[in-house]
MARFIKOL-448199 format. One line per 3 residues: their letters; for each residue x, y, z of N, C-alpha, C, O, CB. Coordinates in steps of 0.2 Angstrom, whole numbers, plus 2048, in hexadecimal, padded with zeros to 3 digits. Each point is the difference from the previous one (the first is absolute). Glycine has a CB too. Layout:
N
A> X Y Z X Y Z X Y Z X Y Z X Y Z  ...
//
This chain:
234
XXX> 804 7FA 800 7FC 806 800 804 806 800 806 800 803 7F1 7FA 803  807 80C 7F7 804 805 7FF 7FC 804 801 7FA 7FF 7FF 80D 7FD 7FA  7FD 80B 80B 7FC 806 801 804 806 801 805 800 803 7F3 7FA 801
XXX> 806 80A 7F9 805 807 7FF 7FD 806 804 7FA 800 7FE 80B 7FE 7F5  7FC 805 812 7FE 807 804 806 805 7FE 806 7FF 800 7F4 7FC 80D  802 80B 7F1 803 803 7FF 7FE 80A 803 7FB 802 801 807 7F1 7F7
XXX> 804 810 807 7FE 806 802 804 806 7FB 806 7FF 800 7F6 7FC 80C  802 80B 7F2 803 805 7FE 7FD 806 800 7FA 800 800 80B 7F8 7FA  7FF 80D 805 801 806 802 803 805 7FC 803 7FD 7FB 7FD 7FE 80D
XXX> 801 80D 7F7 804 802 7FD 806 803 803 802 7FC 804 7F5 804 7F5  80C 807 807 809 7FF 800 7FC 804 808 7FC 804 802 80F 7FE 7ED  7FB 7FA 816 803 801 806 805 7FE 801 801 7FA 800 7F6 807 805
XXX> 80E 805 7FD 807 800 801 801 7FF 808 7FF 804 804 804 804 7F2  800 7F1 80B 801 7FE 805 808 7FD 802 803 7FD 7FB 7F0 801 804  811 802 806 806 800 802 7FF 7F8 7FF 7FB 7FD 7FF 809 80F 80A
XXX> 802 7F1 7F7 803 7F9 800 7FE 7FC 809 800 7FA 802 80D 80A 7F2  7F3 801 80F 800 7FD 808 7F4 800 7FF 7FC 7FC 803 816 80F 806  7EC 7F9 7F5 7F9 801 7FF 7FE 7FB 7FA 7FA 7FF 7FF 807 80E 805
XXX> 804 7F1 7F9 7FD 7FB 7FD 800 7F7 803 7FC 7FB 7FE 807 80E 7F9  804 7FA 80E 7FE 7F8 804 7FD 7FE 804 7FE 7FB 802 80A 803 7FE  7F5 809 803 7FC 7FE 805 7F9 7FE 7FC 7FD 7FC 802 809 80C 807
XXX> 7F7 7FB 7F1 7FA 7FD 7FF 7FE 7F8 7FC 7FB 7FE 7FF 805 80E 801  808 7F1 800 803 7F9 7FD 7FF 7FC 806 7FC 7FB 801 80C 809 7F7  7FF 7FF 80E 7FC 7FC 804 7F8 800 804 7FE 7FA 801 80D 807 7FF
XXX> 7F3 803 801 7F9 7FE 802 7FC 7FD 7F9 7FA 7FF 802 806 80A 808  801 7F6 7EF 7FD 7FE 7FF 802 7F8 800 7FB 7FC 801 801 80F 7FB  809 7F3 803 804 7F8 802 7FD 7FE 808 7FE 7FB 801 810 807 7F9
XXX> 7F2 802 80B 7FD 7FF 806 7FA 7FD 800 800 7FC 804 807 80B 7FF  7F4 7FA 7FA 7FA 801 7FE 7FE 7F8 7FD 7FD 7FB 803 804 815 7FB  800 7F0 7FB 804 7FA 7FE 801 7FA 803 7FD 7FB 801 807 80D 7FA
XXX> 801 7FA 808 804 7F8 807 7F9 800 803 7FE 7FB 800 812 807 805  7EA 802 7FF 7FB 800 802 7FB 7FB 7FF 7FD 7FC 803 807 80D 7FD  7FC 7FA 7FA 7F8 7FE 7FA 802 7FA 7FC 7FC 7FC 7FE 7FF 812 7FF
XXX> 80A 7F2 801 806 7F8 7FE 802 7FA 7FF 802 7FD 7FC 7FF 808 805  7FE 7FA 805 805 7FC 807 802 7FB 7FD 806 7FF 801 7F5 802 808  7FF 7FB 7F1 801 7F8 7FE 807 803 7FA 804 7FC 7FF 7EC 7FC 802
XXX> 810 80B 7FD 803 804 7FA 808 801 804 805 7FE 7FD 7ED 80B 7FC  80E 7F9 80B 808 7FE 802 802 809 7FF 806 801 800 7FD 7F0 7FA  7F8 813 804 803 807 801 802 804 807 801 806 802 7F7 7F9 7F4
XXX> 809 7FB 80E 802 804 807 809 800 800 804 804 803 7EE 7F7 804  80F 7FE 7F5 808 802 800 804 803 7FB 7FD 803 7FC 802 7F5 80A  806 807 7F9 805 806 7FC 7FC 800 7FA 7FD 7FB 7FE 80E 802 806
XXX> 7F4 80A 7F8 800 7FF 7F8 807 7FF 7FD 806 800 803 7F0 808 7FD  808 7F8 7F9 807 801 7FC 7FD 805 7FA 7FA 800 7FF 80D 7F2 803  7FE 812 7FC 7FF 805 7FB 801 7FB 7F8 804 7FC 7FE 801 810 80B
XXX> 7F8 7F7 7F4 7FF 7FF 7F8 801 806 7FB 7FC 804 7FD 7FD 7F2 807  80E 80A 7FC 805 806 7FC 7FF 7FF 7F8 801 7FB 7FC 808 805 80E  7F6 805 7F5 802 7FF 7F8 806 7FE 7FD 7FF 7FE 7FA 7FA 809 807
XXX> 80E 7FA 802 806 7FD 7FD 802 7FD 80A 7FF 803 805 805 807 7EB  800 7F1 80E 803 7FF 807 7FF 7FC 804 7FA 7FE 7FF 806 80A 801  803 7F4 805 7FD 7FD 804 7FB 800 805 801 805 803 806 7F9 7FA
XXX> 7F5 7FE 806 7FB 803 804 802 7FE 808 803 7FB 803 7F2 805 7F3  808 806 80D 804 7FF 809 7FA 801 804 7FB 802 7FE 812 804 801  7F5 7F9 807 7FA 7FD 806 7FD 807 800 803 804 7FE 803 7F2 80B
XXX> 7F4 80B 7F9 7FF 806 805 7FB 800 804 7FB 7FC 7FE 808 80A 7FA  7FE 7FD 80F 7FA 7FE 804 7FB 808 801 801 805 7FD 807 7EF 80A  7F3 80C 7FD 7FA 805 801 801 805 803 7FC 805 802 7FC 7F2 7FD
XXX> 80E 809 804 801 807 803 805 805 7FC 804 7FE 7FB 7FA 7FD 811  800 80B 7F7 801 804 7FA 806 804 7FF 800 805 7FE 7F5 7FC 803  811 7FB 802 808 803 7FF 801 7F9 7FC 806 800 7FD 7FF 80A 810
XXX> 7F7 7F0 7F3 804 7FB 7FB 7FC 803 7FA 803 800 7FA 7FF 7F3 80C  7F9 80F 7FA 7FB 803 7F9 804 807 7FD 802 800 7FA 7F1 7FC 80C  810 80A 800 803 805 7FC 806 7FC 7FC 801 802 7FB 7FC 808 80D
XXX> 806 7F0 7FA 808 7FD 7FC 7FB 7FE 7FB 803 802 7FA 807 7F8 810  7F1 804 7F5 7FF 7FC 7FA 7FC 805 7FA 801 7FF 7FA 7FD 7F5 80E  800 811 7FC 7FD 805 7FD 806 804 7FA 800 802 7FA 7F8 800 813
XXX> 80E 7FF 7F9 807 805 7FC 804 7FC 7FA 804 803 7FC 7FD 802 810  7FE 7F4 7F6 802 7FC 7FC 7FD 800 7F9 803 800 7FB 800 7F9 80F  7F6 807 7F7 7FB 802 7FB 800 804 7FB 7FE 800 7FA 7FF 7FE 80C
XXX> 807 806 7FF 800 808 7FA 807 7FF 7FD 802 801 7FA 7F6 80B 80D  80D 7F2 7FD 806 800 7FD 800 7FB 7F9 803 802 7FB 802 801 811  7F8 7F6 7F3 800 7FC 7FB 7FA 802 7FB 800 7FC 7FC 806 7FB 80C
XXX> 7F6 80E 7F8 7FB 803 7FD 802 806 7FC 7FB 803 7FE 7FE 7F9 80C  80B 805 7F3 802 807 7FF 7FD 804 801 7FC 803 7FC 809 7FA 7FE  7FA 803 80C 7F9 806 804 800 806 7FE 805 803 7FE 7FA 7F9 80B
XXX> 7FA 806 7F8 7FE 807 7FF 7FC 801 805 7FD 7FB 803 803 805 7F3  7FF 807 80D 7FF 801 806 7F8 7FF 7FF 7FC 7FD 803 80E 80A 802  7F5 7FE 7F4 7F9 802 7FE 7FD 7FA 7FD 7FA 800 7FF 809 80B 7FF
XXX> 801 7F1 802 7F8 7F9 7FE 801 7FC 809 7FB 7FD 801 807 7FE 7EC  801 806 816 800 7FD 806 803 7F9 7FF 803 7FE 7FB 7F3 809 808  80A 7F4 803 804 7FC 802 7FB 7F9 7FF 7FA 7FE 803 80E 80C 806
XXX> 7FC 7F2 7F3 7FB 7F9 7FE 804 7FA 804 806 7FF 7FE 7F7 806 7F4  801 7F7 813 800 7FB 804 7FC 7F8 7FE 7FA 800 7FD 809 80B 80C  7FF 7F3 7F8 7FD 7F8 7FD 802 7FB 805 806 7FD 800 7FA 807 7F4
XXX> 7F7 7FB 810 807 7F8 807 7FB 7FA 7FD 7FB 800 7FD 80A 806 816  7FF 7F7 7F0 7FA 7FA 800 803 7FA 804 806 7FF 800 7F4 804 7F4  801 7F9 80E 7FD 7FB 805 7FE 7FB 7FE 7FB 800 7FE 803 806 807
XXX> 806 7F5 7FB 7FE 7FA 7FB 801 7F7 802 7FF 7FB 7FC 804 810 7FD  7FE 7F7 811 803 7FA 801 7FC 7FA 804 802 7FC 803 807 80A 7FC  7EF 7FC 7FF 7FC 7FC 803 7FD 7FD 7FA 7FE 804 7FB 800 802 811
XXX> 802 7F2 7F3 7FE 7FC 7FC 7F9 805 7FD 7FE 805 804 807 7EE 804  7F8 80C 7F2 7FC 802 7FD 7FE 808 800 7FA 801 7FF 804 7F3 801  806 810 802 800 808 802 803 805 7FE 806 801 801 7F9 7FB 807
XXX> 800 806 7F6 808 807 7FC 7FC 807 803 7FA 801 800 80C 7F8 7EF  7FE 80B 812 7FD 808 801 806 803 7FE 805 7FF 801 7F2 801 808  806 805 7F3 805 804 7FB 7FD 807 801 7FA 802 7FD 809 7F3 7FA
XXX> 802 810 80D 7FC 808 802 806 804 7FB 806 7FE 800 7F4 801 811  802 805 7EB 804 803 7FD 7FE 809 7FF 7FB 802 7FE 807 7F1 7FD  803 810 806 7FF 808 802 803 804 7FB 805 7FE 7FD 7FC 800 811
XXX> 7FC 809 7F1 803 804 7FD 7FF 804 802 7FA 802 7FE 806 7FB 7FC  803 80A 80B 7FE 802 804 806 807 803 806 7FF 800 7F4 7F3 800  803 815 802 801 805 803 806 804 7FA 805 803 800 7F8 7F6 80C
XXX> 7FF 807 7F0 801 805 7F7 7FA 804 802 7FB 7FF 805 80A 7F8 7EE  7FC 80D 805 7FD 805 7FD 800 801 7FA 802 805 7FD 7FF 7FE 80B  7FB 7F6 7F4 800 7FF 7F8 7FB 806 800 7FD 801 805 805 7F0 7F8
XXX> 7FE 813 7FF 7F9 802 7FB 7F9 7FB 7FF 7FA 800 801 80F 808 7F8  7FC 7F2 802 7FA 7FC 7FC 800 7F9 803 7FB 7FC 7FF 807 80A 7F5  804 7F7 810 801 7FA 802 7FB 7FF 808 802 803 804 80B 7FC 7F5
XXX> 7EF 7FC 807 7FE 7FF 808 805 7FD 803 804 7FD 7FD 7F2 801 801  80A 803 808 804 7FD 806 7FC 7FB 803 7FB 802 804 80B 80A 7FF  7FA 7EE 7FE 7FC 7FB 802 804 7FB 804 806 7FF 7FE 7F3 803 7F9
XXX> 804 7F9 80D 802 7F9 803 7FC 7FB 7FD 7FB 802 7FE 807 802 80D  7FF 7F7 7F3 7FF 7FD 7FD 801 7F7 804 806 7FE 801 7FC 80E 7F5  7FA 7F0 80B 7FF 7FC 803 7FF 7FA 7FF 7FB 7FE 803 803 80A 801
XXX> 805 7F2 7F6 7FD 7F9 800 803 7FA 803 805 7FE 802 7F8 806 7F3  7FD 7FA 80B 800 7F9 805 7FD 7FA 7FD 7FA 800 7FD 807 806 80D  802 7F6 7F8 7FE 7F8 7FF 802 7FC 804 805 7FE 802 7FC 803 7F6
XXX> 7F6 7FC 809 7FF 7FB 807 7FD 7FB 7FC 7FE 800 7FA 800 808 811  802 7F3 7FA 7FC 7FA 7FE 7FA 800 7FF 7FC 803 805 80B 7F8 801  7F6 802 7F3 7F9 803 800 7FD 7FE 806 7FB 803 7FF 804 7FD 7F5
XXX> 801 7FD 811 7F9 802 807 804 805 805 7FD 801 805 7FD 7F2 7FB  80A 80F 7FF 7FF 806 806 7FC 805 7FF 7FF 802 7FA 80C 7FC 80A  7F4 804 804 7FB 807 801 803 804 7FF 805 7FF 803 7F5 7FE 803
XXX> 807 80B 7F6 804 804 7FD 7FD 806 805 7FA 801 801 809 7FA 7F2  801 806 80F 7FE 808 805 7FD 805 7FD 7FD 804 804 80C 7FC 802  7F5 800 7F2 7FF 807 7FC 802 807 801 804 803 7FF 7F4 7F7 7FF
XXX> 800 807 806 800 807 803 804 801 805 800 805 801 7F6 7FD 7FC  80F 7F8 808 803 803 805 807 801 7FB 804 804 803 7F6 7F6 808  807 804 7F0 806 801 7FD 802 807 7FB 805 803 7FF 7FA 7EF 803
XXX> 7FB 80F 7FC 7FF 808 7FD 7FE 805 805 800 806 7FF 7FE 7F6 7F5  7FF 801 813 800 807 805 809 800 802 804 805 800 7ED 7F9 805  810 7FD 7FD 809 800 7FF 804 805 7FD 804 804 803 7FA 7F2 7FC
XXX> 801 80A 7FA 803 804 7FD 7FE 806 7FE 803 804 7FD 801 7F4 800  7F5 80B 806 7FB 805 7FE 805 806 807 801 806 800 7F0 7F1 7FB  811 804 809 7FF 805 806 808 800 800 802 806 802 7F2 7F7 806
XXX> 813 7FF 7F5 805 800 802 802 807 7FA 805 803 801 7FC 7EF 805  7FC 80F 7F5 800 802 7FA 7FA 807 7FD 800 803 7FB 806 7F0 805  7F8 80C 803 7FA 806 801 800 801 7F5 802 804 7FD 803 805 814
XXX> 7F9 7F3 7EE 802 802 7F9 7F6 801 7FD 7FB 7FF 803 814 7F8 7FB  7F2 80B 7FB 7FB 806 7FD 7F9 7F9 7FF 7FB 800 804 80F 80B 7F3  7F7 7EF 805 7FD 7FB 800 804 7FA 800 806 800 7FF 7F4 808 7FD
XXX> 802 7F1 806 800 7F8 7FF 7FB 7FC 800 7FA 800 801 80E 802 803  7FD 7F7 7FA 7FB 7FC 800 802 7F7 801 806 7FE 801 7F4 80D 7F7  801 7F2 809 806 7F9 800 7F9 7FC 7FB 7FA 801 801 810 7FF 80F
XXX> 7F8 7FD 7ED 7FE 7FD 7FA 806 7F9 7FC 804 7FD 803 7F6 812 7FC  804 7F0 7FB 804 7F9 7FB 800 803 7F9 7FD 805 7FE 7FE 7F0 80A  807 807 7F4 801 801 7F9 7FA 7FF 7FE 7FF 803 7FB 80A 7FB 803
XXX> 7F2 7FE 807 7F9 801 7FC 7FA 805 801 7FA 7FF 7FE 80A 7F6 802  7FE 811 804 7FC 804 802 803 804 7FB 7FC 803 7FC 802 7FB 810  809 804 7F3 804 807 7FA 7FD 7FC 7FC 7FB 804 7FE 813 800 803
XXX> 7F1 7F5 7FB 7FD 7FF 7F8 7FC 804 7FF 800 804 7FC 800 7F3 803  7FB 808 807 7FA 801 801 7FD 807 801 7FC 802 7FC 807 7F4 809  7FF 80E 7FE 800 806 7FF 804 801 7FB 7FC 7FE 7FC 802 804 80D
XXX> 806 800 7F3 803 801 7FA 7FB 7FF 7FB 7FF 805 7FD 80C 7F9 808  7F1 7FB 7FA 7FB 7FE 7FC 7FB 804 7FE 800 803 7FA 803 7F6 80A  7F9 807 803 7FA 801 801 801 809 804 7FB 804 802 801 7EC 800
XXX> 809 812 7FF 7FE 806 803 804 806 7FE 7FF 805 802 7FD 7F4 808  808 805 7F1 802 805 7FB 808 801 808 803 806 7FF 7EE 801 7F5  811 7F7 80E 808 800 806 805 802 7FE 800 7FD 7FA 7FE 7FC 80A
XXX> 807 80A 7FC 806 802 7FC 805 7FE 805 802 805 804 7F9 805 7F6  808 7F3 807 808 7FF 803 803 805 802 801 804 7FC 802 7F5 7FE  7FE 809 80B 801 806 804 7FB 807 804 801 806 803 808 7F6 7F4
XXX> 7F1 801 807 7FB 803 801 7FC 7FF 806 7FF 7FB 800 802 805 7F5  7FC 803 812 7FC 7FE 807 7FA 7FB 7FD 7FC 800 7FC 806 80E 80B  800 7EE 7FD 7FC 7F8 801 7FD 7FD 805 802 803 806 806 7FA 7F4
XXX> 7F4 7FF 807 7FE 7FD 806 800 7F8 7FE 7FF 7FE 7FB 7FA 80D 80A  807 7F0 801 801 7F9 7FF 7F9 7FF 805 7FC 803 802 813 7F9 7FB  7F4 7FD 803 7FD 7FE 806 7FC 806 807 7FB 801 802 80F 7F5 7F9
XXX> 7FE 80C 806 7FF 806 805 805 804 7FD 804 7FF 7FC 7F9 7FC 810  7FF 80B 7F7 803 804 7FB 802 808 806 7FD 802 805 7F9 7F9 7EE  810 807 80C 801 806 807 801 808 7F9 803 800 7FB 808 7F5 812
XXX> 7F0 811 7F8 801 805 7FC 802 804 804 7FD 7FF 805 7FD 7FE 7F3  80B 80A 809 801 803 802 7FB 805 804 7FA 7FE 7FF 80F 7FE 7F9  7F7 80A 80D 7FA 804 800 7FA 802 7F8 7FA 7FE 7FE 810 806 80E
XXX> 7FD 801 7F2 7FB 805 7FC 7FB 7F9 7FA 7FB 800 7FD 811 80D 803  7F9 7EF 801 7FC 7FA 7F9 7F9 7FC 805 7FB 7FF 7FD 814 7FB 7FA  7F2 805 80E 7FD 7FE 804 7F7 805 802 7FB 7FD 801 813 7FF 801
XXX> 7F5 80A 7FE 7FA 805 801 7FC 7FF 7F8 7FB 802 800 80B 809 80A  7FD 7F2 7F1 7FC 800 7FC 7FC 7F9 7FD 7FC 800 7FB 80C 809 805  7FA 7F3 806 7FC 7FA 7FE 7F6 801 800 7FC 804 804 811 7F6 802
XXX> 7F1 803 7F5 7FA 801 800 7FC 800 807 803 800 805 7FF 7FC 7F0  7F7 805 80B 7FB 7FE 804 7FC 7F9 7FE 7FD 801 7FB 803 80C 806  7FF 7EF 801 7FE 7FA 7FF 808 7FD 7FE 800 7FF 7FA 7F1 803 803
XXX> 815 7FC 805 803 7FB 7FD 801 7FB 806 802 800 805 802 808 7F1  7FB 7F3 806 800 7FA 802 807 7FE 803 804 7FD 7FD 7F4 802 7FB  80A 802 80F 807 7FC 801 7FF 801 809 7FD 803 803 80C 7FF 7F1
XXX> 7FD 7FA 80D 800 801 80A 805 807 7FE 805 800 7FC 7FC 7EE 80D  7FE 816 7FB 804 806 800 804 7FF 806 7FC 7FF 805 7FD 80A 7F4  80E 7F8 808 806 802 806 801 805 7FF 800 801 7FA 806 7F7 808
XXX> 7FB 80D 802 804 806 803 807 800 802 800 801 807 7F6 802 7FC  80D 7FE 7FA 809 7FD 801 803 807 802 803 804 7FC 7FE 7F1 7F9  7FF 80D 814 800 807 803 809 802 7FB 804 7FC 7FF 7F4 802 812
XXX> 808 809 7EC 804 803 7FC 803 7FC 7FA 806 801 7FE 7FC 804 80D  7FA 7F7 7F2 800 7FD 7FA 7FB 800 7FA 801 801 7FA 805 7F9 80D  7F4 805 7FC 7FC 800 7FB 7FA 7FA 800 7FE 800 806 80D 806 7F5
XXX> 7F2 7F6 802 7F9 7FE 800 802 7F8 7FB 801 7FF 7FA 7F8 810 807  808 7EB 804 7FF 7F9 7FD 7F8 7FF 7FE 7FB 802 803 810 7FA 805  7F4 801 7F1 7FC 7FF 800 801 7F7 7FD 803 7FF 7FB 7FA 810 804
XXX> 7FE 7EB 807 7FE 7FB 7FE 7FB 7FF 7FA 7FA 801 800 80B 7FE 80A  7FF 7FE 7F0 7FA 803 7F9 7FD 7FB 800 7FA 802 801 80B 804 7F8  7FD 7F2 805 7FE 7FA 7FD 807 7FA 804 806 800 803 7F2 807 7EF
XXX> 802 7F4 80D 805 7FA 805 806 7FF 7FB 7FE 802 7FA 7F7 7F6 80D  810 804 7F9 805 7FC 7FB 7FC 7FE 7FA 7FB 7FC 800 80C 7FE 809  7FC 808 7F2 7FC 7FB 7F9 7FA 803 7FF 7FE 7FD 7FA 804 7F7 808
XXX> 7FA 811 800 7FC 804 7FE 801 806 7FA 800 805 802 7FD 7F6 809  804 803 7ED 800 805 7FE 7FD 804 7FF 802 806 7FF 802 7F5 7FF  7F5 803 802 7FC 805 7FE 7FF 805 805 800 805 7FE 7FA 7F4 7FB
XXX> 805 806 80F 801 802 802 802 808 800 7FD 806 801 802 7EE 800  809 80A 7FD 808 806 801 7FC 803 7FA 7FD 805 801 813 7F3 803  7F0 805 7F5 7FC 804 7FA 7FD 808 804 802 806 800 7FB 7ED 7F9
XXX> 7FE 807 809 7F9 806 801 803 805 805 7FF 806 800 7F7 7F1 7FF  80D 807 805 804 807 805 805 804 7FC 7FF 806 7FF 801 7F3 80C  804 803 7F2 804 805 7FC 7FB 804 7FD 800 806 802 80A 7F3 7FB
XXX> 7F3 806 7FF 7FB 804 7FB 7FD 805 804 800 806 7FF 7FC 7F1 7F8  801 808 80E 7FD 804 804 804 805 804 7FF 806 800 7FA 7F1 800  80B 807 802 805 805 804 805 804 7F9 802 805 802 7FE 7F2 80C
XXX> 802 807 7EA 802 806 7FE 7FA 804 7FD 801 806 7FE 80A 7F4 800  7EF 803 802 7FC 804 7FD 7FF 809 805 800 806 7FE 7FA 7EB 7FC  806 80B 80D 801 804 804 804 807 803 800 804 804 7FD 7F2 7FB
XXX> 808 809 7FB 809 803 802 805 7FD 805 806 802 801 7F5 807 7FE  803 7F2 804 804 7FE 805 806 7FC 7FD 806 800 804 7EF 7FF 804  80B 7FE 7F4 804 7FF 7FB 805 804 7FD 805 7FD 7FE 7F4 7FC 802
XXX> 807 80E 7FE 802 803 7FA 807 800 804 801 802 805 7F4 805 7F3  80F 7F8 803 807 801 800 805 805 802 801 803 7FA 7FC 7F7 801  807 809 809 803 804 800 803 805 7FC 805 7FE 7FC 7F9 7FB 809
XXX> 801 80D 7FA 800 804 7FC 807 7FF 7FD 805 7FF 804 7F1 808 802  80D 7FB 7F3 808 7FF 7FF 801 807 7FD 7FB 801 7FC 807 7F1 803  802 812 801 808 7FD 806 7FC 7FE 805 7FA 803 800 811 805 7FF
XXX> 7F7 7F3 808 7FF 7FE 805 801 807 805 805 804 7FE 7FE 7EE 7FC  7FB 80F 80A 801 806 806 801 7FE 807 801 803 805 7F9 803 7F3  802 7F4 806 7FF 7FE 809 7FD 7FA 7FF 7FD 7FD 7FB 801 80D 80B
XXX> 805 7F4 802 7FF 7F5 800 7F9 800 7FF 7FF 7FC 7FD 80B 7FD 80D  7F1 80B 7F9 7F9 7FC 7FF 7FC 806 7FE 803 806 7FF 7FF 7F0 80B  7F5 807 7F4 7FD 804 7FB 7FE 806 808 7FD 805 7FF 7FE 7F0 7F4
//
């Protein structure tokens, strides 16, 4: 079974010490809501060129892995700092958290990006795992969804790759939030200085995510970030 949570935002410039701290609590969080998944002990990073090395959830091993980042990245301050760990040592499990993070693109989102693979019967935390990242990351919009919810939308609901989404559950910032309709169907959370989880439809319910997507961009709650980009959220 496979499931991606995700969250993104636009440009906030954040120090290398401000970026470990929102890594470690979100790895903390994780080892929490995880357990069978083996996310409570070391990660290891997945570099683009290089060998990969241990790292654990607090946040002076995270600034080493962070600096390392930018040094093998030919970094730019202004697109921010890209990290990649993953967790992979419990029999049928893998979690792979991947960050881009504490820039100030104009046109690029800054996002966390979150897939995992469990044995098809475990119970999947969903919404504890994108309130997770809602709150460690305060970001504009998310969602935790599969490849068959993107068809899906993409199909049926005209979706664009890069564009505010909702899955299963769906997290929106305040301002996108105040725009959600009147009558919409979902369990609403209040995530204090984040913003508004919304439980949409169970696992496997496409139609479901459809009908909310459509509803909520018809709404504005969706519309994308104005570009140039000016600020992380609407």
């Amino acid at each position: 079974m496979r499931r991606v949570v995700r969250g993104f935002w636009g440009p906030r410039q954040e120090s290398v010490e401000e970026l470990a701290g929102r890594w470690s609590a979100t790895l903390d969080r994780f080892a929490q809501l995880l357990p069978e998944a083996g996310a409570e002990r070391t990660w290891r990073t997945v570099p683009a060129s290089g060998p990969s090395v241990a790292v654990r959830s607090d946040e002076a091993s995270l600034v080493g892995a962070l600096r390392t980042a930018q040094a093998a990245d030919d970094w730019s301050a202004a697109n921010g700092t890209s990290l990649r760990l993953l967790a992979d040592s419990a029999p049928g499990w893998k979690v792979e958290v991947a960050g881009l993070a504490g820039g100030t693109p104009e046109f690029l989102l800054q996002s966390l990006v979150v897939t995992l693979v469990s044995p098809d019967d475990a119970q999947l935390p969903d919404a504890g795992l994108l309130t997770a990242v809602a709150e460690a990351w305060q970001p504009d919009f998310g969602d935790v969804g599969d490849r068959a919810v993107t068809a899906a939308l993409k199909s049926q609901a005209g979706f664009k790759i890069g564009t505010p989404s909702v899955g299963w559950v769906g997290f929106l910032s305040p301002g996108r939030a105040a725009r959600v309709p009147d009558g919409f169907v979902a369990v609403r959370k209040e995530l204090p200085d984040a913003g508004v989880l919304l439980d949409i439809a169970a696992p496997g319910d496409i139609e479901g995510v459809v009908a909310a997507y459509q509803a909520l961009k018809e709404a504005g709650a969706l519309e994308p970030l104005p570009r140039p980009m000016d600020r992380a959220v609407l």
